[in-house]
C-alpha positions in Angstrom: 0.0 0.0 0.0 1.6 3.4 -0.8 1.2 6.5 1.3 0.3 8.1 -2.0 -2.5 6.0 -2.4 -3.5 6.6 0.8 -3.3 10.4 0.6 -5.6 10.5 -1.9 -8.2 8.8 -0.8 -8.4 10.7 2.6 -8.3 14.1 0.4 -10.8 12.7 -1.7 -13.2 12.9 1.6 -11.8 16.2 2.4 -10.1 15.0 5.4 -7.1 16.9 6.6 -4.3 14.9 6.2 -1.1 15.7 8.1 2.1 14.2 9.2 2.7 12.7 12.5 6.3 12.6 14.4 6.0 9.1 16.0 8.8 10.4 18.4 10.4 7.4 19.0 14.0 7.6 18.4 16.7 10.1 18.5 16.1 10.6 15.0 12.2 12.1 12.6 10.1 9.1 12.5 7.1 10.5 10.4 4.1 8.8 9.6 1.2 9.7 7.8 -1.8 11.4 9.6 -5.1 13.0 9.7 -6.7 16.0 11.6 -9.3 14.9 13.5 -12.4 17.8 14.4 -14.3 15.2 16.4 -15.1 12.0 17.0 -17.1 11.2 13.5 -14.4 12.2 11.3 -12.3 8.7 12.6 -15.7 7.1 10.7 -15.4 9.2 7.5 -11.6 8.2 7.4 -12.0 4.8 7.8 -14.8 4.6 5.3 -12.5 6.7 2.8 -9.6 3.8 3.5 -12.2 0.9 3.0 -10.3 -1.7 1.5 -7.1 -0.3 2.1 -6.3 -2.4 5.1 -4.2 -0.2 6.9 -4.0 0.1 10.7 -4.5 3.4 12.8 -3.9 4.8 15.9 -5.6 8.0 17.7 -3.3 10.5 20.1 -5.0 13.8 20.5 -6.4 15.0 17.9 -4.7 13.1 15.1 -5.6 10.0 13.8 -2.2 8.4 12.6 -0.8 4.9 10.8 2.0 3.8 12.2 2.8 1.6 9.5 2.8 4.5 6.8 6.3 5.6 7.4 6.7 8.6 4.9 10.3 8.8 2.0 11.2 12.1 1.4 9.2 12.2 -1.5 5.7 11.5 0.8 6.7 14.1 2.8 6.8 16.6 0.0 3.7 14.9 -2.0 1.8 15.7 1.8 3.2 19.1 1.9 2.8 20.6 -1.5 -1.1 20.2 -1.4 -1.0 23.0 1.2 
């Protein structure tokens, strides 16, 4: 499953998609991630990714997969749409 893939389903149900530090090393561990408003938008996320098979966390406000480690290329791919 590619991140890009990903992306553009979530932007395709106007979620905010983001990245997430995952924080845990001495070194930028980013992941992919969404904004999440409140509690519903988890639902519309996971119906945008149905299919996709892809496994998500929640800390905060941000719904994140931890399994979507982002290449430079991701990063900018994420970053350009804003």
């Amino acid at each position: 499953m590619t991140v890009v893939l990903i992306t553009d389903a979530l932007r395709q149900a106007n979620m905010k998609v983001t990245i997430h530090d995952m924080g845990r090393t001495n070194y930028v561990d980013f992941v992919l991630a969404v904004v999440i408003d409140e509690p519903l938008d988890i639902w519309y996320a996971a119906k945008a990714m149905d299919g996709l098979h892809v496994t998500a966390s929640v800390k905060g406000n941000m719904l994140f997969f931890p399994e979507m480690k982002l290449s430079a290329e991701d990063y900018r791919y994420i970053c350009d749409a804003y």
